[in-house]
N, C-alpha and C positions, 0 to 999 in steps of 0.2 A: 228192544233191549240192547243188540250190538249199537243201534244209530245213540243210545245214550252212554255207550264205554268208550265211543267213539271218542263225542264232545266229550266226556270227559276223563279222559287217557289218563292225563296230567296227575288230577286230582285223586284218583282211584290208586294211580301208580304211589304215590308219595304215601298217603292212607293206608297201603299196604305195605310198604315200608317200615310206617312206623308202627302197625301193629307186629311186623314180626321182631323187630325189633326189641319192643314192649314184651312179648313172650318170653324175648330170652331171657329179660329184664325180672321177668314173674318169676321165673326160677332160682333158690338159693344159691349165692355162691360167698365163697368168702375172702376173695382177692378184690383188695378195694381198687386197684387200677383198669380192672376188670369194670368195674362202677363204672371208673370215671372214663371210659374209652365209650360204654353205652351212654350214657350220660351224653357226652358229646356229639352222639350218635344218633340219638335223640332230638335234640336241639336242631341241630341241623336240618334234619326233617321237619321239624316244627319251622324252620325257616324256610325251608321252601314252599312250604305249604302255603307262606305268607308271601313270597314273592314270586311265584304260579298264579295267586287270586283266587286259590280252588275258591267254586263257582257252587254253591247247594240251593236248590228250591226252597220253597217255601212247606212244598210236601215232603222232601226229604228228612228237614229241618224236623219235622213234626213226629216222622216214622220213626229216625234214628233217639231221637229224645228219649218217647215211649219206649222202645225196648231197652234200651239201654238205663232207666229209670226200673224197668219192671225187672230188669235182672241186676240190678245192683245189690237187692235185699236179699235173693238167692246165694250172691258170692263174697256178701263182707266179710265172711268168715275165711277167706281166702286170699289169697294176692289176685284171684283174678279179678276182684270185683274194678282192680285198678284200671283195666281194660274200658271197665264202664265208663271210668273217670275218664279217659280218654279222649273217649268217642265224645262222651259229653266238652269236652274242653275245647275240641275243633269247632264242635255246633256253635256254641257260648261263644268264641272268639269272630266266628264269622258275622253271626247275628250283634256283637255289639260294635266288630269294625267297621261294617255298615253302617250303624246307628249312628257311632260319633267318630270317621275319622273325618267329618268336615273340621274341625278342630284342630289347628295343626299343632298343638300341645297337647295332646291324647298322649302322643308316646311318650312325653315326656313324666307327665302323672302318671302312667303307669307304669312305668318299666323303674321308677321312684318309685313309687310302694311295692311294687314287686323284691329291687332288693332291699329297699327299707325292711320288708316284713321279715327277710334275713337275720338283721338285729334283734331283733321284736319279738318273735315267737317264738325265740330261747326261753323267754320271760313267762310264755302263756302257757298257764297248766288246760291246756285243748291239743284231743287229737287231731290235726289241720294236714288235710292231705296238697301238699304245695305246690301241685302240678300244674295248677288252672293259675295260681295267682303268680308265680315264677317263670313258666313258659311265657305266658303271653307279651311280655317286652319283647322278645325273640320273636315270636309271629309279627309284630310289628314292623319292627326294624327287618325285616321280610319283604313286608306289604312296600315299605317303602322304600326299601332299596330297588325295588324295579324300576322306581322313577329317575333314581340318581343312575342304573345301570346304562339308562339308555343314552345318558351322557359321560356315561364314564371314557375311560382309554387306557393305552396299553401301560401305560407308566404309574396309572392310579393299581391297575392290577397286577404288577410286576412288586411295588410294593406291598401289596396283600400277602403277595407271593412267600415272599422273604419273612414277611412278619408271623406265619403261621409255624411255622419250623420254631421260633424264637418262644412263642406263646406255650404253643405244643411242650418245650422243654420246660417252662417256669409252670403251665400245670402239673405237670408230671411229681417236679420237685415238690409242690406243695401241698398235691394228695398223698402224699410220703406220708406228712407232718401227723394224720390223726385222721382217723375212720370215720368219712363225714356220711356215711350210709347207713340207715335203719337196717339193724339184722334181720334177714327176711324178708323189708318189704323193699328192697332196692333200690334203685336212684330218682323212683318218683316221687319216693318220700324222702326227702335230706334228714338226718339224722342232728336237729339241730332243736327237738322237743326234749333238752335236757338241759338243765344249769352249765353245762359246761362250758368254760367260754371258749378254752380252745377250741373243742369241735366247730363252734360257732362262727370263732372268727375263719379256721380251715375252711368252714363250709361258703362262707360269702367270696372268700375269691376262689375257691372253688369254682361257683355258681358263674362268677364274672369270666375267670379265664375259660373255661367250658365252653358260654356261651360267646365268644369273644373266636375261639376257636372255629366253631362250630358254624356262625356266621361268614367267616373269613370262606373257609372251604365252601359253604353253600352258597356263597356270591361267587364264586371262580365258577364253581359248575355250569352256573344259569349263563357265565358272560361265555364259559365255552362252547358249552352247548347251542349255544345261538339261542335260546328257547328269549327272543326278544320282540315283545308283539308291541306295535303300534300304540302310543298311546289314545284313549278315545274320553271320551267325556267324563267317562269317574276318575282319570288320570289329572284333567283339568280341575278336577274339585278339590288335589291335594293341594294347593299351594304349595306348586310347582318349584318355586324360586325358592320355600324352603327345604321343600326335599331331594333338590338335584344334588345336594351336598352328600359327598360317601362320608354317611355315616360309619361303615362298615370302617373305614379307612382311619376316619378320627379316632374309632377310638381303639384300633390298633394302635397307631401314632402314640394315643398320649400312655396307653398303659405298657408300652416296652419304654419309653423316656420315662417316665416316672418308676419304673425298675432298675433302669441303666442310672437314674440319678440317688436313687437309695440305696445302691450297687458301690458306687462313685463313692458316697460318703464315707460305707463302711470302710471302704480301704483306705482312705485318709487317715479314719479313726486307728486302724491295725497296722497304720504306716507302712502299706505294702502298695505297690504299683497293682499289681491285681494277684490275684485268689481266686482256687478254685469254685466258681460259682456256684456249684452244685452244693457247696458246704455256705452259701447265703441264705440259704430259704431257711427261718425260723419264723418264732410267735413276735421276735423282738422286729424280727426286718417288716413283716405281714402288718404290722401294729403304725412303724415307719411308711410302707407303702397307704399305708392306709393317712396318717394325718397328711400327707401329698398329694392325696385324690380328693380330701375337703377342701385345703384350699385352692385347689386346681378347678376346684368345682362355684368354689365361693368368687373367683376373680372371676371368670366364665361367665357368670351370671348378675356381677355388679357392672361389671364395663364391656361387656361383649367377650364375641369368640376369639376375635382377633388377639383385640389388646391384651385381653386377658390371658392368652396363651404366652404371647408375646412377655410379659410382666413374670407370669410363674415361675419360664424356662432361664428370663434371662436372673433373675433373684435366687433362683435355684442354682445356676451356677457361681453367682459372687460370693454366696452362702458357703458353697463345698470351698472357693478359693480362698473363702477368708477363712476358714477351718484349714484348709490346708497350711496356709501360712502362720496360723497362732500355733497348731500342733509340734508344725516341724521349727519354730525358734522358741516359741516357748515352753514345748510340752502341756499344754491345755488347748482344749479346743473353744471353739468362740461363744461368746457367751452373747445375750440382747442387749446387756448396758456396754458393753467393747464397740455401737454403734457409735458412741463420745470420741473414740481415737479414730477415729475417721480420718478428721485431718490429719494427720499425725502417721498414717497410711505409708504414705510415699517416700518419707523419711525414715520410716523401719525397716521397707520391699529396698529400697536403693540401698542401703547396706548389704544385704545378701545377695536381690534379685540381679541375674547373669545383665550384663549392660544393653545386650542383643537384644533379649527380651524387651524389656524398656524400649528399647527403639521400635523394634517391632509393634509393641503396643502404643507407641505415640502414634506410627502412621496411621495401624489398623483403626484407630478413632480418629485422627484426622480423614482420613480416606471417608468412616461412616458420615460424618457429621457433614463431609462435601455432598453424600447420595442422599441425604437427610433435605439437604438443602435444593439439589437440583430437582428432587422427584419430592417434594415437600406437599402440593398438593392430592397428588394421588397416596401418600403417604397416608396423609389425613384423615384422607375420605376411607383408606382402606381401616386403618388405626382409631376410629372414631370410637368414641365412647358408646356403648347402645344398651345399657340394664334392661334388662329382662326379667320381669317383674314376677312373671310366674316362673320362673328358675331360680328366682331368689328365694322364692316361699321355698320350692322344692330342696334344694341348697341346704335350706336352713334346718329343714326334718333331717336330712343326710348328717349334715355336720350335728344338729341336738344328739341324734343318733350314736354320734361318736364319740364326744365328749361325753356321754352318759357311759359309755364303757372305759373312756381313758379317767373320769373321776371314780368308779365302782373301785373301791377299793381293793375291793376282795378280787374281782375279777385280774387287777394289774397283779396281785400276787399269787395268781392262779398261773398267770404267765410268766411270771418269774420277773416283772418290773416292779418299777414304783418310784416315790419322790423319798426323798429324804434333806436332811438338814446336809449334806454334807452334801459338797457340789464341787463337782471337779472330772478327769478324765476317767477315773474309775465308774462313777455313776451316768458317763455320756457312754462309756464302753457297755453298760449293763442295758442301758436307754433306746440307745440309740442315736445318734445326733440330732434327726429330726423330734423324736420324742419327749428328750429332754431338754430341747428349748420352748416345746409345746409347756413342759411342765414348767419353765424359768418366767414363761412369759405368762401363764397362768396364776401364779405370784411373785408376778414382779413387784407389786409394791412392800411385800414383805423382807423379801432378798435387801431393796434396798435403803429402807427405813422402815424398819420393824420400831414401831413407838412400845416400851415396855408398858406395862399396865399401871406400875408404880410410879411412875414419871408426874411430878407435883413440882410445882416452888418448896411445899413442904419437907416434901421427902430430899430435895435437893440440900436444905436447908438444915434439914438433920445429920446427912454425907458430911456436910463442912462444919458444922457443931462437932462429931465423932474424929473427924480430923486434927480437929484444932488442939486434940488431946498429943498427938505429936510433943518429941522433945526439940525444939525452937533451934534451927542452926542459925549459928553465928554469922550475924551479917555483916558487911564491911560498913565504916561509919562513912560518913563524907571527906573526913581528911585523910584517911587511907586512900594509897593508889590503888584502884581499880586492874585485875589483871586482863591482858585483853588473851579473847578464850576465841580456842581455831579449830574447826569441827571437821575433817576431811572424811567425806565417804569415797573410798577407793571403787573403780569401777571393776567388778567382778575380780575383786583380790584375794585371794585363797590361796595357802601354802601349796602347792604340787608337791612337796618334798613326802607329804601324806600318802603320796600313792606309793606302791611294792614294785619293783621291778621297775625303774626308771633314778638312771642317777645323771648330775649337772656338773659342769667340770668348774662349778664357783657357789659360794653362799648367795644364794639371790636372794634372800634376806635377811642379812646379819642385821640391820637395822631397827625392823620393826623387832625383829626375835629379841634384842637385845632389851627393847622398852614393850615388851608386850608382857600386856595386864589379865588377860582373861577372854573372851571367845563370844562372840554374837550369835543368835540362833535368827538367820534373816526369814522371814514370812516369805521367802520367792526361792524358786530354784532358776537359772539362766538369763532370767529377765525383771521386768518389773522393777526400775531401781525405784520409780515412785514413789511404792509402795512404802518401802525400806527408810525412805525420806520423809514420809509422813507418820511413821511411828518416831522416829529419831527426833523429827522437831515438836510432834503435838503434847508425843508422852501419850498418844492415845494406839490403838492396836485395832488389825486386821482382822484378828479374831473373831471381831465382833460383823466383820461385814462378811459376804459370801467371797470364794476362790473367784480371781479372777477381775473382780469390781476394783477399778482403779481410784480411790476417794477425790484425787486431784484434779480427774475426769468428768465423776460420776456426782458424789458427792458436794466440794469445795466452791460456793456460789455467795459466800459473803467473808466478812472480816472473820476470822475463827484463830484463839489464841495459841500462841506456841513458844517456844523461848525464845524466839525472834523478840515477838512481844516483850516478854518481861525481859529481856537486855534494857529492848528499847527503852522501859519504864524505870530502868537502870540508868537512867542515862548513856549508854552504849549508842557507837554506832554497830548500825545493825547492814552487813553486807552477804549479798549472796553471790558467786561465781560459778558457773559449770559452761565449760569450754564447748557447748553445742545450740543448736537454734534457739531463742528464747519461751521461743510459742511450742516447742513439746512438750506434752505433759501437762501444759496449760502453765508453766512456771514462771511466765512473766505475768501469769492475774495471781496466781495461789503463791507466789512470793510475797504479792504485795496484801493479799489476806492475811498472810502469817505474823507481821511488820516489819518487813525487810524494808529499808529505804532506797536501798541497792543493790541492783541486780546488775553482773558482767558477764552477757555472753559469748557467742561466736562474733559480735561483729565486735568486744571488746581488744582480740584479738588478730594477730598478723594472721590470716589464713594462709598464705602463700609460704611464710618462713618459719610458723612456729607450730607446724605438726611434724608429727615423728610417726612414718608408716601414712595410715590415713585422716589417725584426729589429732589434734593440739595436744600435745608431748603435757608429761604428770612435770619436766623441769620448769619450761615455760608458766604452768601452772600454778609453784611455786614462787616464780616471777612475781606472780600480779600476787599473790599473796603478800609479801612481803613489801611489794609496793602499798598496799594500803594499810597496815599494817605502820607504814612509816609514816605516812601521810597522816599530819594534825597529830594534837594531842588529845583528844576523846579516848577513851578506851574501846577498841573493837569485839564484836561477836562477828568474826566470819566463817560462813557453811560454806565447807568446796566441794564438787563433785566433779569428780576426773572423769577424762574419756578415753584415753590413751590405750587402755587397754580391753575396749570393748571390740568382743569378736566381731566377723569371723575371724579365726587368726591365721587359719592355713596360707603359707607365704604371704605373710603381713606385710614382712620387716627385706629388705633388701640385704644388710649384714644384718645378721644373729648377735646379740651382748651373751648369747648363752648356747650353750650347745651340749645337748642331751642325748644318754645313751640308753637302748634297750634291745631287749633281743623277743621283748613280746608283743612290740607293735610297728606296724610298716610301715614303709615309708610317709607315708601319708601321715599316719597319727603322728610320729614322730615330728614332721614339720608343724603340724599343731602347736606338740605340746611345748617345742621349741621355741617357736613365735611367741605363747603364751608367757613362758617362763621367761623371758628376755622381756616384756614389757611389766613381767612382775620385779625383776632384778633394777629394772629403771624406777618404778614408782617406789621399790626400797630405796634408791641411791637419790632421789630426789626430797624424800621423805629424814634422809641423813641430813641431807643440806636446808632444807628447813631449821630443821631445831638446831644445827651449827652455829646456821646464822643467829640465830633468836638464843642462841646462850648469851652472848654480852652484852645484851639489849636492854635498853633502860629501862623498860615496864616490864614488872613480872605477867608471865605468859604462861597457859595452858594449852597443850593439843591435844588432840583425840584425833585419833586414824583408824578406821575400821573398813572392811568388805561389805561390800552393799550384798551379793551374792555368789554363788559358787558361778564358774563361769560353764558357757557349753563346750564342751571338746567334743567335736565332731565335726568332719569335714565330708560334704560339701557344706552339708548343714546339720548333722546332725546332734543332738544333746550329749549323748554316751559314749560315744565309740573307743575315746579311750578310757573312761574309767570302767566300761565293760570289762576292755584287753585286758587289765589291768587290776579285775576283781575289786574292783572299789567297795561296790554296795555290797551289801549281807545279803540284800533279798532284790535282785533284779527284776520281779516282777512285781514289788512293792517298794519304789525307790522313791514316790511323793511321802511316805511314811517312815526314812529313813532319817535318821536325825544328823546321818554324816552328808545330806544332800543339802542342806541351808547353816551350817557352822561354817563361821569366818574369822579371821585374826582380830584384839581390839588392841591398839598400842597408843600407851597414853604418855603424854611426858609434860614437864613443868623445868622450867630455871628459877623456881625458887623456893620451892615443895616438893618432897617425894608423895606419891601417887599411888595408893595400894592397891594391891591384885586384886580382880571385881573373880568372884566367884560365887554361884557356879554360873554355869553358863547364862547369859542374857536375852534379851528384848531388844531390840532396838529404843524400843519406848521406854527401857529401863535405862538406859543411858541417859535420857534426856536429865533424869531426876538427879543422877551423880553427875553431869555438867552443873545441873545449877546448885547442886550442898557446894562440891568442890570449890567455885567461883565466887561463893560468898553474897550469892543479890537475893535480893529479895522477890520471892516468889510466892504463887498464891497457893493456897493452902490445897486447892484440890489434886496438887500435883502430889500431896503426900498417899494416895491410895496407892499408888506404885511399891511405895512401902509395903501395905496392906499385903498387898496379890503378889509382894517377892516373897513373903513369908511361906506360902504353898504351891506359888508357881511362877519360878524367876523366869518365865517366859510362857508367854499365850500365842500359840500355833495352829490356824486351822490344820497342818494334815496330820497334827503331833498332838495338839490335847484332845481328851474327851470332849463331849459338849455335855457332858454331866457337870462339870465344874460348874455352869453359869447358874446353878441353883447355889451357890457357895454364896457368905451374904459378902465378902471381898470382890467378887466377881461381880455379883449383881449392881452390885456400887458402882463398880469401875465402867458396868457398861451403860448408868442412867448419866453418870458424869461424861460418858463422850455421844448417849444420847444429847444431851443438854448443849453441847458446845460445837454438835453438829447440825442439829434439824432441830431443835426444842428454842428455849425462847433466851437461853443464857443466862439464865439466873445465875450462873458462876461468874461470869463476867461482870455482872453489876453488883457481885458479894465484894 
């Protein structure tokens, strides 16, 4: 008897362990940290158990069974029967790791159904005691870490070290969240035999971090311990070269990076440098951490360990950067169609991003792509693609697994998520970042051409019959002159005289104030003049597409009509100007869709001598306006879009045209708002000499001058900072929903017509329709629905109208006619 406690010290010590363990565990209590510290405690013996090799006969195997079998019937009526489950769960795990760990994807299938059945047996009305099918990944990864021990070192364990501390706190936080324990029968039974989805999800990273814990510590002990025996011939049957890798190690590694990067996002999203983490851990973040462990799991298993780590960490951070960067300039976060403004990248970052930076980032990639190149073949071979074909089955149960709880409707409103038609940073704040591009990209083709159901040549056919009942404007004949008509969208032009508490020592816009007609409601708040340009030329509306979808981007891929067009069909020339790269926005192709015959941009112009601050001045602007304007006798239609005054503005201007006084914002705001108001006082005094010049001019002429959007004041970058100081909004914590955040100035004037006041406030897209009554051409008749939809809503707003309206049969109209002239087949076009 001693010579058998002898041999087996180990295995007796550890057996005892976990039975007393197990006792404590039998006992009621009702502090669930208390669970989860046993729990852990647990686990970890179950791990050494597995990386000792306790060692059982075949006669032992046999004895322990039988009793443990005969007294389970005696104690089901108790917690202690769970004892029996025990005893029984070591025998079971010895006798089948024997059986099959020739297999070196053993662990893998099972420690995959182990926490698959996690998900799963929420669902199952069966009392399933989860100790034998949950433990054993844990015994595993036991068994096999002895193999990788024996090649470990001090640097793999020093990291262990560190990572336990980190794990330790994020379960703590998470057993918080909701009582993942059966009342009574303790933490060998997870309390997860209930509809509920929270317990459910608490309990799976429960389960993970626990065990995750609990292996950490139990591999320090064996490496300190020295308890490290020779490998001998059942050591050689593990396929050694795959188990020398610490597992134990990886997948600390990936689950505190995959916490630290769904950590990273939220504070992007809450625009804080960081937050107390301890106030992280919810159902929303658990939900986040979880769509980052599928596809963490999914790249893993299509291209290897490497690549595949390599690809998730390095896409998981251009993801958080490129949310950082849409957040903080345009107040929205990134959406999966803003993958179109790619290009387009480096010409938004170079405006803001510090010049340092940029440098920095030119070497640190040239620097890569030289280490790319010298070590390119060890590169390769480490970086090689290697799918893993039963990781991918496995993968795919995990991930079915998860999208069946992210589509369960009821379950996302159990936790207080869900999709909705409205998209934008309030619903990525509710989501999540991760979550809610799971949700964007899971109907993506909706978001971006939703086909209505009604959509026919018929139905289109009947739209322009119902139109045609319109009262006919007056259209010029052929031997009428023609006026020529001048469309300027101001860059971020908006009165500042609207804010309280800040006054100018001059009218900075006696000009437009003097010709101004009535007020724009722009579809963007800071950014986005795109946008703003594609309702204004198409007469078609944002409304209808999601927050964020750029149409000129996303959308704009063939000839698609605009008043560009019907000028042209006016016989007009048709010119477009905007004083910056051609290819942003994509406006030297969607120019030439719209029928601009001409387009003038950045290289139209002196760059060296005709900017003011850092873009081409609103005077210069005028310049080329007026130049073509003189040039030939055709009648012109020209669109201008200034740049002059697009932020940042904070010390833009070297001398100030304006200088402003308050006593409610610092220094700082104040050079803001200073710069801003000096490049508004220029685009009024440029705006003056326009129509001066164009008073004694031989052709009658039209202008229209409007604000593309409200501008950002904040410095270094941010949106608010003075209309905060300065109490702008009603409701700062609902300022996408505020109707003073997208209102802009419209000023219209004529030398040879007065121009009446457009009220009430507008569309962008409603202006197009009074450009072309005003101008007398002829136009096609679908443009008259804008009539229709001013009669109940002189403007269509994602963050401002209902989405009830679209059952209106005005509305409906109006959205199978820009169905039709975007993605349909253009029946309006060949009407």
């Amino acid at each position: 008897m001693l010579r058998y406690i002898r041999k087996n010290i180990n295995t007796i010590l550890i057996i005892s362990l976990l039975v007393g363990a197990s006792l404590l565990n039998v006992s009621q209590y009702n502090d669930v940290l208390t669970g989860v510290y046993l729990l852990v405690v647990e686990m970890g013996i179950v791990f050494c158990l597995g990386i000792l090799k306790a060692s059982i006969n075949i006669k032992s195997v046999l004895i322990i069974s039988i009793i443990n079998l005969a007294f389970i019937n005696f104690n089901i009526r108790s917690n202690a029967y769970l004892l029996n489950v025990l005893f029984l769960s070591c025998v079971a795990w010895y006798v089948l790791t024997r059986l099959l760990i020739k297999n070196k994807y053993i662990f893998l299938i099972l420690y995959v159904i182990g926490v698959s059945g996690i998900f799963l047996l929420d669902k199952a009305w069966i009392d399933l005691d989860l100790f034998v099918v949950l433990f054993y990944p844990i015994y595993l990864v036991g068994y096999m870490s002895r193999e990788s021990s024996t090649y470990g070192n001090l640097k793999q364990d020093l990291l262990i070290g560190i990572s336990i501390p980190i794990n330790a706190f994020i379960l703590d936080k998470i057993s918080r969240l909701e009582d993942v324990f059966s009342s009574g029968k303790g933490v060998l039974v997870l309390n997860i035999l209930t509809n509920d989805v929270k317990t459910s999800l608490v309990a799976l990273f429960v389960y993970i971090y626990s065990a995750i814990v609990a292996m950490s510590v139990g591999y320090l002990l064996y490496r300190l311990l020295g308890v490290i025996v020779k490998r001998g011939k059942q050591a050689s049957s593990l396929h050694s070269r795959t188990f020398r890798k610490n597992v134990v190690l990886n997948l600390n590694t990936t689950l505190i990076l995959i916490t630290l990067i769904a950590y990273s996002g939220d504070c992007i999203l809450k625009n804080q440098l960081i937050y107390d983490i301890a106030k992280f851990f919810d159902m929303r973040q658990l939900i986040n951490m979880l769509v980052l462990i599928v596809i963490n799991m999914l790249l893993i298993s299509l291209i290897g360990a490497n690549l595949g780590r390599l690809l998730f960490y390095f896409f998981s951070c251009a993801f958080l950067i490129a949310n950082f960067i849409k957040l903080k300039y345009f107040d929205e976060p990134f959406y999966p169609w803003d993958i179109y403004l790619i290009k387009d990248a480096y010409m938004i970052g170079a405006r803001y991003i510090d010049y340092r930076i940029m440098i920095f980032m030119a070497i640190a990639i040239v620097l890569s792509l030289l280490i790319i190149i010298k070590f390119r073949k060890k590169i390769m071979l480490l970086f090689m693609p290697k799918p893993d074909f039963v990781m991918i089955m496995l993968s795919v149960i995990v991930t079915g697994c998860s999208i069946y709880y992210l589509s369960y409707t009821k379950s996302l409103v159990d936790l207080g998520l869900g999709k909705s038609w409205y998209i934008g940073k309030q619903d990525t704040l509710q989501n999540g970042i991760f979550l809610e591009n799971y949700f964007l990209m899971s109907d993506y083709k909706n978001y971006l051409a939703d086909k209505p159901e009604e959509y026919s040549k018929e139905k289109i056919d009947n739209i322009v019959n119902k139109l045609n009942n319109h009262k006919e404007v007056e259209v010029l004949s052929d031997i009428d002159t023609k006026p020529n008509v001048v469309l300027i969208m101001s860059e971020s032009f908006w009165d500042p005289t609207r804010l309280n508490g800040v006054k100018f020592d001059k009218d900075i816009m006696g000009n437009i104030r003097a010709n101004e007609k009535g007020n724009i409601l722009s579809p963007v708040f800071g950014g986005g003049t795109a946008n703003v340009e594609f309702e204004a030329l198409t007469g078609l509306s944002n409304y209808f597409t999601s927050p964020g979808v750029m149409p000129y981007n996303v959308y704009l891929r063939r000839t698609t009509p605009s008043i560009a067009t019907v000028f042209d069909r006016n016989d007009y020339e048709t010119i477009a100007i905007h004083p910056n790269d051609g290819t942003f926005y994509n406006r030297d192709k969607v120019y030439k869709y719209f029928g601009f015959k001409k387009f003038i941009d950045i290289e139209g112009f002196d760059k060296n001598n005709d900017c003011k601050g850092t873009n081409v001045s609103d005077d210069k602007l005028v310049d080329k306006i007026l130049k073509q304007l003189n040039d030939g006798d055709r009648p012109k239609f020209i669109f201008a879009v200034t740049m002059q005054n697009h932020d940042p503005y904070y010390k833009e201007y070297d001398k100030l045209e304006v200088n402003t006084y308050s006593d409610k914002l610092n220094e700082t705001e104040l050079s803001v708002i200073s710069n801003y108001a000096s490049g508004i006082y220029d685009a009024d005094q440029a705006f003056g000499r326009l129509i001066s010049s164009l008073k004694e001019c031989g052709r009658p002429t039209l202008v229209y001058y409007f604000g593309d959007h409200l501008p950002r004041l904040g410095s270094p970058a941010g949106n608010y900072d003075v209309y905060n100081a300065l109490n702008y909004f009603k409701d700062k914590e609902r300022i996408e929903a505020d109707i003073n955040s997208y209102t802009t100035p419209l000023a219209a004037w004529s030398n040879y017509k007065s121009i009446s006041n457009i009220e009430p406030i507008i569309s962008p897209a409603q202006l197009s329709l009074h450009i072309l009554k005003e101008s007398k051409v002829s136009y096609p008749v679908y443009f008259n629905i804008l009539d229709e939809v001013r009669k109940t809503h002189p403007y269509l707003q994602n963050h401002i109208n209902s989405r009830n309206i679209q059952n209106e049969e005005a509305v409906k109209d109006y959205k199978l006619i820009q169905y039709d002239l975007l993605f349909g087949d253009q029946y309006l076009s060949k009407n």
